[in-house]
Every structure is written in structure tokens, then in C-alpha cells.
C-alpha positions as CSV (number, residue, x, y, z in Angstrom):
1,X,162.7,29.5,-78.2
2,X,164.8,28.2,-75.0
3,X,163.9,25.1,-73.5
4,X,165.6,24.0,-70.0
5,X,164.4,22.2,-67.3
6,X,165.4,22.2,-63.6
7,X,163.5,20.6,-60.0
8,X,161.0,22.6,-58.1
9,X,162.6,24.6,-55.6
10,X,164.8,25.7,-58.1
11,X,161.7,27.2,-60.5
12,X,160.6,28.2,-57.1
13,X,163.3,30.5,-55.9
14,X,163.8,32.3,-59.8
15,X,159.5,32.9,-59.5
16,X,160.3,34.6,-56.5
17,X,163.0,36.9,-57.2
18,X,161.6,40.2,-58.3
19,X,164.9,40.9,-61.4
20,X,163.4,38.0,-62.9
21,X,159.5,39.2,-63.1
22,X,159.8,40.3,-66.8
23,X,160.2,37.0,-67.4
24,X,157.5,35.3,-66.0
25,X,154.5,36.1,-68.8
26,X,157.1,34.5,-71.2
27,X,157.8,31.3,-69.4
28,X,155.8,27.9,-70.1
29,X,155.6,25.7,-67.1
30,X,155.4,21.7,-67.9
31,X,155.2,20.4,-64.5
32,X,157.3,16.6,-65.3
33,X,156.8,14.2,-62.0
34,X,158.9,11.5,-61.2
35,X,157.9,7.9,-62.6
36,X,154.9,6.3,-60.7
37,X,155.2,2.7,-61.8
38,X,157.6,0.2,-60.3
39,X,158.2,-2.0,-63.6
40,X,159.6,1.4,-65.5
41,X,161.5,2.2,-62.7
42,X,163.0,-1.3,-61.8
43,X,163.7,0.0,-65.9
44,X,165.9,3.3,-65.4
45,X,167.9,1.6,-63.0
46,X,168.6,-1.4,-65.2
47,X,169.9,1.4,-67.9
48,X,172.1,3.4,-65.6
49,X,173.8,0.5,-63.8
50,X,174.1,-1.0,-67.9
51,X,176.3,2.3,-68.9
52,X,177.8,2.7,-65.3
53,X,181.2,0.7,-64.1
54,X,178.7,-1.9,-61.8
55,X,177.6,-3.8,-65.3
56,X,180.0,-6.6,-64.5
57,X,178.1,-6.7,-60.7
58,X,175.9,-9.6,-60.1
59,X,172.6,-7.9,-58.7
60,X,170.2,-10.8,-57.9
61,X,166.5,-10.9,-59.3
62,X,164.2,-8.6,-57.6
63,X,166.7,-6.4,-55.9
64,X,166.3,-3.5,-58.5
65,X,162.4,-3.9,-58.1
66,X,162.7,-4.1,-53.8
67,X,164.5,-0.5,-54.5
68,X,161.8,0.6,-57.3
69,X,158.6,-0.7,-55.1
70,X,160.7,2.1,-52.1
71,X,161.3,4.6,-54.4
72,X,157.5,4.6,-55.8
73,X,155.7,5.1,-51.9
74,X,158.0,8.3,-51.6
75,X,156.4,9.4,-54.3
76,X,153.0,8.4,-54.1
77,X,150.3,10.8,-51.7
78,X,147.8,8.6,-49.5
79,X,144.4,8.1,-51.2
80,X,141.4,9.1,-49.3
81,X,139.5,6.5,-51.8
82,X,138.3,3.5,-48.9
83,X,140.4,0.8,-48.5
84,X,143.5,1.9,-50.5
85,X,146.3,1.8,-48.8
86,X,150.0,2.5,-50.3
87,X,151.2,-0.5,-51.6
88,X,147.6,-1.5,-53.0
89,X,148.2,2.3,-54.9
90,X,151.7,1.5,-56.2
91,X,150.4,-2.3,-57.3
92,X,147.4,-0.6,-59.2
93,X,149.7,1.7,-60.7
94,X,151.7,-0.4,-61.9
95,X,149.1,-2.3,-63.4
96,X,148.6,-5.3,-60.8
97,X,145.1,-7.0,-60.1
98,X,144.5,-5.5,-56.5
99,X,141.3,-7.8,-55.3
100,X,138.1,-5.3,-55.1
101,X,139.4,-2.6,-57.4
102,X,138.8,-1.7,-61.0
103,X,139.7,0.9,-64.0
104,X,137.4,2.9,-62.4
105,X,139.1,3.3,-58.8
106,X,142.6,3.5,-60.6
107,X,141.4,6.5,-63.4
108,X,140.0,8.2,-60.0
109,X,143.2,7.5,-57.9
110,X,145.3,9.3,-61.1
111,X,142.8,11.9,-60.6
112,X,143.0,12.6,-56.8
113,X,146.2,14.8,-57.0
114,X,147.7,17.1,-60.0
115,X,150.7,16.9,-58.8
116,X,151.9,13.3,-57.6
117,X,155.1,12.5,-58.1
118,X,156.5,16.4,-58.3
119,X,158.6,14.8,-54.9
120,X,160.2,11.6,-52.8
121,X,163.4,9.4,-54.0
122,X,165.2,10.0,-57.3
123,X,166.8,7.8,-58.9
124,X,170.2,9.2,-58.6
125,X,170.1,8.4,-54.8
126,X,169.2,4.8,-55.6
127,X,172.0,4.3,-58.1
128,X,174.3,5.9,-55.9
129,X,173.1,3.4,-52.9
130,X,173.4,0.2,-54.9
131,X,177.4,1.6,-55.9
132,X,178.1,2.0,-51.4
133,X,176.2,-1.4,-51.6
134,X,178.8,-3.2,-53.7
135,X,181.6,-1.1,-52.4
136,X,180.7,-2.2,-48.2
137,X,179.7,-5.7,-49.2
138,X,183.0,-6.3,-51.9
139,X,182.2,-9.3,-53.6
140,X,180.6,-9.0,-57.4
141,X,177.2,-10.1,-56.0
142,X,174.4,-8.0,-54.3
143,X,171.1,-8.8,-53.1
144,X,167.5,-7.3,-51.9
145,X,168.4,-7.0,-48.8
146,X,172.3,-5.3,-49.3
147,X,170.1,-2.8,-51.6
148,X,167.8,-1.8,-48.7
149,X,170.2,-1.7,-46.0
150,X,172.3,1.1,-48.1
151,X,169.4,3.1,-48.8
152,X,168.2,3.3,-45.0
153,X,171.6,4.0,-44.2
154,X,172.0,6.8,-46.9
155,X,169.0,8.6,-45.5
156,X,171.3,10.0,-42.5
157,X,173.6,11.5,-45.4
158,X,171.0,13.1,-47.8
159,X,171.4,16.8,-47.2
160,X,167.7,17.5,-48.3
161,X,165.4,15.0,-46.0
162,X,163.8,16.3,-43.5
163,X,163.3,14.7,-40.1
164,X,159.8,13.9,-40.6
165,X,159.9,12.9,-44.5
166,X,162.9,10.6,-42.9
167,X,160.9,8.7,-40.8
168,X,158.0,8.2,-43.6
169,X,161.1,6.6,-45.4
170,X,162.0,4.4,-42.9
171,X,158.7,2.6,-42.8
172,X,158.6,2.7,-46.9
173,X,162.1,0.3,-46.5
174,X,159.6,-1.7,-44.0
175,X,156.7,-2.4,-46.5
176,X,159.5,-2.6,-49.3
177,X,160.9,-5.3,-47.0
178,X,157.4,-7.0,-46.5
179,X,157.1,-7.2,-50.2
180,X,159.9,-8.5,-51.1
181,X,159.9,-11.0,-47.8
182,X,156.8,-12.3,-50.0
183,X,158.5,-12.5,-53.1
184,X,160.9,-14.4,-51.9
185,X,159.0,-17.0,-50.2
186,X,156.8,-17.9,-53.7
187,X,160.6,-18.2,-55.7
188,X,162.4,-20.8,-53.4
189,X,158.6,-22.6,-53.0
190,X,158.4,-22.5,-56.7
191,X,162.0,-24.1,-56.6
192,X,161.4,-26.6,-54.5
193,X,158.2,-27.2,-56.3
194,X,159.3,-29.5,-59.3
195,X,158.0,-28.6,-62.5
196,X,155.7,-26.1,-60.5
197,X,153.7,-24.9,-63.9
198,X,153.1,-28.4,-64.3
199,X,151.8,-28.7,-60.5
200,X,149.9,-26.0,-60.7
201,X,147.7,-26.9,-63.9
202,X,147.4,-30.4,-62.8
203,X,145.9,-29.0,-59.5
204,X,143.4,-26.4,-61.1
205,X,142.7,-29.2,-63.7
206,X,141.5,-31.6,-60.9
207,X,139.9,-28.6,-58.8
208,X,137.9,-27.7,-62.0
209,X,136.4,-31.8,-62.5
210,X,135.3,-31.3,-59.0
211,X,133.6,-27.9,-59.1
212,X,131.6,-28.3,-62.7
213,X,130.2,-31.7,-61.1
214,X,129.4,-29.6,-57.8
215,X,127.7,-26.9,-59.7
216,X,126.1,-29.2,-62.1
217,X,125.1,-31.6,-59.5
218,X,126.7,-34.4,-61.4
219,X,129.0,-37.1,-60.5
220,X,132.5,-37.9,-61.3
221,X,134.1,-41.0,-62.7
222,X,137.5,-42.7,-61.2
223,X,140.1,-42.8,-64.2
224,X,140.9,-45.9,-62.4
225,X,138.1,-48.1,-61.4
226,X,135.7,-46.5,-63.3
227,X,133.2,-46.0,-60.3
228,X,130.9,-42.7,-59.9
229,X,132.4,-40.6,-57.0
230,X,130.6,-37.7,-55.4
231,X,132.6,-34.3,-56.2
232,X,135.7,-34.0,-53.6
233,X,134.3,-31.8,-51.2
234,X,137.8,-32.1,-49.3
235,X,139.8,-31.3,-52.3
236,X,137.5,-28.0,-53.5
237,X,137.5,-26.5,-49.8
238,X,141.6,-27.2,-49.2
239,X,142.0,-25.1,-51.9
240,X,139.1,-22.4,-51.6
241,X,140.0,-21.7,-47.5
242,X,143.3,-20.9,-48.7
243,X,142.0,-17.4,-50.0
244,X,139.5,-17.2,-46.9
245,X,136.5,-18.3,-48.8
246,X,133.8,-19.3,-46.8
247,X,131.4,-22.4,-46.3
248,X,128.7,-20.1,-47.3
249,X,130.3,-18.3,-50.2
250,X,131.8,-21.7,-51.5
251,X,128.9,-22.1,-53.8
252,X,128.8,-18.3,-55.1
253,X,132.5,-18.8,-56.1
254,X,132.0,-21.7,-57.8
255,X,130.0,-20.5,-59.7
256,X,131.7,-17.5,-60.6
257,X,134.7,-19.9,-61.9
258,X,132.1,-21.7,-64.2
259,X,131.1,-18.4,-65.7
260,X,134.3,-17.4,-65.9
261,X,135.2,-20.6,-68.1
262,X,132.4,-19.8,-69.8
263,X,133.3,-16.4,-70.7
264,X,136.6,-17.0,-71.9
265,X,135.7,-20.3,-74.2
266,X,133.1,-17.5,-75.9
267,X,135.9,-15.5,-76.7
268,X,138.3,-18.9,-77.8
269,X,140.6,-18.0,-75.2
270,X,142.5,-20.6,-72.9
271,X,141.2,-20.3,-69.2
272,X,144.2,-21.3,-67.2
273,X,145.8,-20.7,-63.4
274,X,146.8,-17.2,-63.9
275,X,142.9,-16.5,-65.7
276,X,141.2,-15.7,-62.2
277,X,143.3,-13.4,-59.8
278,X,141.4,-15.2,-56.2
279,X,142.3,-18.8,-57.9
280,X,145.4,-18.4,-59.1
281,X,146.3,-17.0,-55.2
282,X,144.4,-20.2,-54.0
283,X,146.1,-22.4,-56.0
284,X,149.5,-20.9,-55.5
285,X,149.0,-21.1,-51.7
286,X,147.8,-24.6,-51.6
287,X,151.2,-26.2,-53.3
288,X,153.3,-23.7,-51.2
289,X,151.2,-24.7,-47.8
290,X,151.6,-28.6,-48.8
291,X,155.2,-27.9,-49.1
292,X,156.0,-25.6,-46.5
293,X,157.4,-28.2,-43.6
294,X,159.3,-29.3,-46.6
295,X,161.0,-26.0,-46.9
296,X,161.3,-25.3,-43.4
297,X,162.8,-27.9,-42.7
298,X,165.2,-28.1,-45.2
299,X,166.3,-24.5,-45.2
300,X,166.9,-23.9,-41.8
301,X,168.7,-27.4,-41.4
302,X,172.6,-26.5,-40.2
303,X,173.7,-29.9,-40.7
304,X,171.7,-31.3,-43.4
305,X,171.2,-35.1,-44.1
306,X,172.1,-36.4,-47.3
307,X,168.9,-36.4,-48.4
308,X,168.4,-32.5,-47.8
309,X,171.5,-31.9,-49.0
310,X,170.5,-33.3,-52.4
311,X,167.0,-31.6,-52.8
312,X,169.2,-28.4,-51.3
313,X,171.5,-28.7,-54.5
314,X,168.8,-29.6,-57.0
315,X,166.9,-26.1,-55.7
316,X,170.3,-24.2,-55.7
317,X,170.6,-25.3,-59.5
318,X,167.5,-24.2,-60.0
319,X,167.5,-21.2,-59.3
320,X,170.7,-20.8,-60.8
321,X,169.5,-22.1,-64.3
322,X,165.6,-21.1,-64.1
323,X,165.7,-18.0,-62.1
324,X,168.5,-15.6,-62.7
325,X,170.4,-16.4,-59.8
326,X,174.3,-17.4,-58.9
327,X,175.5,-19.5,-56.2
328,X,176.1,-17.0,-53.9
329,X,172.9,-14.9,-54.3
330,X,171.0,-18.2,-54.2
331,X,172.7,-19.4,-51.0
332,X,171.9,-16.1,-50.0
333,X,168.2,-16.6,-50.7
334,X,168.1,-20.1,-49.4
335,X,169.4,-18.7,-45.5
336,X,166.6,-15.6,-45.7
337,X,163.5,-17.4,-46.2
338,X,164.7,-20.4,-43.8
339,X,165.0,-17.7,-41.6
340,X,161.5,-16.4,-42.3
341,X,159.9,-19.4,-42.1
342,X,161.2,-20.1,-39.0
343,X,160.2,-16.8,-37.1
């Protein structure tokens, strides 16, 4: 038994050559597709660039995955299934809470097409971008945004894209941009954000008083003065309107949290933050919204007071120490999302 493998147009053209049709009733076809799920490819790369000459290179958190999330939506075939759009696809595959889809929608998106992944981006191409990256930018530290730039500009070399599969590229770099813009907002919030676990429990702590008096049409008691206090109705819906949730659905949500609790004390687990995918997001965008001027400001300040330039520093360390990052890509990061903020 012989056992070789080769791409698609490759099997394609021996199939059609008539020498080789004595062979074809002895030939078993494994059709193997390209990974599907950003995490395992954000993976490969990390492996190749480990036994490649760029292991020395600083490449700063979430650049490999802004590449991965680019490589995935060549690969991935739009989903007539309503109200799934690319990136929602890749997030599900991956394994991502997408709000309003379940196991069921993801076992019938693997189901929709036999043969997903058989084309779009290898990873050859992307390894080979990130090497131009580091070569054009020629210091030992690259970024999200080098990464990108190098694979848009690689697309006018690659022998084998079409013009039209070219411009579908072009706007996957564009939703791979969005993304990562995203991403990169939440890390330098979360750094400015001191202790932001610590923030974030404290908040959900204080938003879960409120909404089990609500619910229970009890009272609370200031740890302070002692005195019964209504629920904070101010508190609950500065948090709630940060996920769009209405002044009619407020109730219906609430409750759903209680249940929630409920469930997961059944079951002696811990509900926290990250328990409920709408809270966690609300809870998440209400630090980031209280502390967005903050950031703005501070970012996009040329000429810093000393003040800034202290909480500057302390964030830089941070990311340094907590994150992954080094001066330069943190700098780096600092600049972008003052940038962004400020648009």
C-alpha cells in the first residue's frame, strides 16, 4: 500500500489524464481540509515560527490570532442559516458564545458544506508574510497590524489568487482588522483598569444585591448606616443598557440572572462575571465606558502632564508584566487605540 498526499488541482489534473485511468478504481480519496478553528491555527503558526530562524522575534500578543481569524474566512463558505454572518461562523467554530446560537446551529453549520475548508489561505503564505514583516519593519518586534499589512501586500505576489478571490481577501484583512481593533481596545482598558478582575466582581457583586431585592421585591440595607434602601434602579439599568437591554425586557433579564444563580448553586458551581455571556459583556462595557475619557485622554495626549505620564508608565508596565508585551509593542499599542478612540 502507497500512501501520498498532494492539493486539489493536483489530484485534479492526474483524474483527468486518460494514462492514468487504470489507476483510478485502485485509488482511496481522503479529502483533508484546511484547519477551521482560529485557536489551532493561531497553533501551527506558533510551531513553525518555534523551529524557524524568527524564534528570537518578539511578535506581540494577538498578532498570530489577527493572522489566524484572516486565514479562517478564506476558508470558510457563507451560511445561508439566518443571521450568520462570517465572523459569527469562525467565532462558533472556534467554540465562542455567539449570542442567539446554540449546538444545534453550529452541528447544522458543519453540516451545510462537505467540503469547507478544501480552499483559501495556507499557512505557508502566512509564515512567509510574518518573515517580509520582520525583514521591512527590522527591529526584533512585530505587531497585529505589521502582520496584516504584509499579508494584503503579499496578495499582489501570490501567483494562484484570482482577481475576484483577491478582492474577498481584502475585505477578510478588514473584518480581521475590526476584530482585532476590538481586542485591542478591551487590553489597554483592562490595563488602565487596576486590578480589573477585582473591578469586575465587585461590580457584578453589587449589581447582583440589587437585582435579587428587585426581583424579590425586597429591600436593601446600607453597610454603612444600616438604613433600608430601595434596589438601585440607577446602578441595575447603567449596567443593563450597556448590552441594549430594554426598560421592558429589564425585568425578564433579571430574572433570567436569578435562575441562572440558581442553576449553577444546584450543580455547586461558582456563578461569576464570565457565567452569563450578555452580563459578562455588560459588565465589561460598563468599567471600559466609565473609563473611556480616561483613556482617551491619556493616550492621545502628545505632551502628557506628569500625572498622565505616570498612569502612562504604570499601564506600559503592565502590559509588559501581565500581558505578554515589550516596550516597544506596548508603545505600539498605546498610539493605536489612542488613535481609535479618537476617530
Amino acid at each position: 500500500m502507497i500512501i501520498a498526499h498532494t492539493n486539489e488541482a493536483e489530484y485534479r489534473s492526474f483524474i483527468s489524464n486518460k494514462k492514468n485511468e487504470a489507476l483510478h478504481s485502485r485509488i482511496i480519496v481522503m479529502p483533508i481540509p484546511y484547519n477551521l478553528k482560529v485557536s489551532e491555527e493561531e497553533r501551527i503558526y506558533k510551531k513553525m515560527i518555534a523551529q524557524s530562524d524568527m524564534a528570537d522575534v518578539h511578535i506581540a500578543p494577538h498578532a498570530l490570532k489577527t493572522a489566524a481569524m484572516f486565514s479562517i474566512l478564506t476558508r470558510l463558505k457563507p451560511s445561508k442559516l439566518r443571521g450568520i454572518d462570517l465572523v459569527k461562523k469562525m467565532k462558533l467554530y472556534d467554540g465562542e458564545n455567539v449570542e442567539g446560537f446554540n449546538d444545534a446551529d453550529l452541528y447544522e453549520l458543519k453540516n451545510e458544506y462537505q467540503d469547507e475548508g478544501m480552499s483559501g489561505i495556507d499557512p505557508r503564505y502566512v509564515i512567509n508574510r510574518i518573515s517580509s514583516a520582520i525583514i521591512k519593519k527590522d527591529v526584533p518586534s512585530i505587531n497585529a497590524l505589521d502582520v496584516l499589512r504584509s499579508l494584503k501586500e503579499g496578495l499582489d505576489h501570490h501567483p494562484s489568487i484570482s482577481q475576484e478571490d483577491k478582492e474577498k481577501y481584502m475585505n477578510f484583512i478588514t473584518l480581521a482588522r475590526r476584530e482585532y481593533d476590538e481586542i485591542a481596545k478591551q487590553e489597554v482598558q483592562k490595563a488602565f483598569v487596576y486590578s480589573f478582575e477585582e473591578s469586575a466582581k465587585t461590580l457584578l457583586n453589587n449589581y447582583l444585591d440589587n437585582v435579587e431585592a428587585y426581583c424579590n421585591k425586597n429591600k436593601l440595607r446600607d453597610p454603612i448606616t444600616g438604613e433600608e434602601m430601595e434596589p438601585d434602579e440607577k446602578l441595575m439599568r447603567s449596567i443593563e443598557e450597556q448590552i441594549g437591554i430594554s426598560e421592558n425586557a429589564k425585568k425578564a433579564f433579571r430574572e433570567e440572572i436569578l435562575i441562572r444563580i440558581s442553576a449553577y448553586a444546584r450543580k455547586g458551581k461558582k456563578f461569576d462575571y464570565q457565567s452569563h455571556e450578555r452580563l459578562r459583556e455588560a459588565i465589561q462595557k460598563k468599567l471600559f465606558a466609565d473609563l473611556k475619557d480616561v483613556v482617551k485622554i491619556t493616550t492621545s495626549t502628545k505632551t502628557p502632564d506628569e500625572t498622565q505620564l505616570k498612569r502612562i508608565n504604570e499601564v506600559i508596565a503592565r502590559l509588559i508584566d501581565e500581558y505578554g508585551y515589550n516596550s516597544t509593542s506596548a508603545n505600539e499599542l498605546l498610539n493605536y487605540v489612542g488613535s481609535l478612540l479618537n476617530r
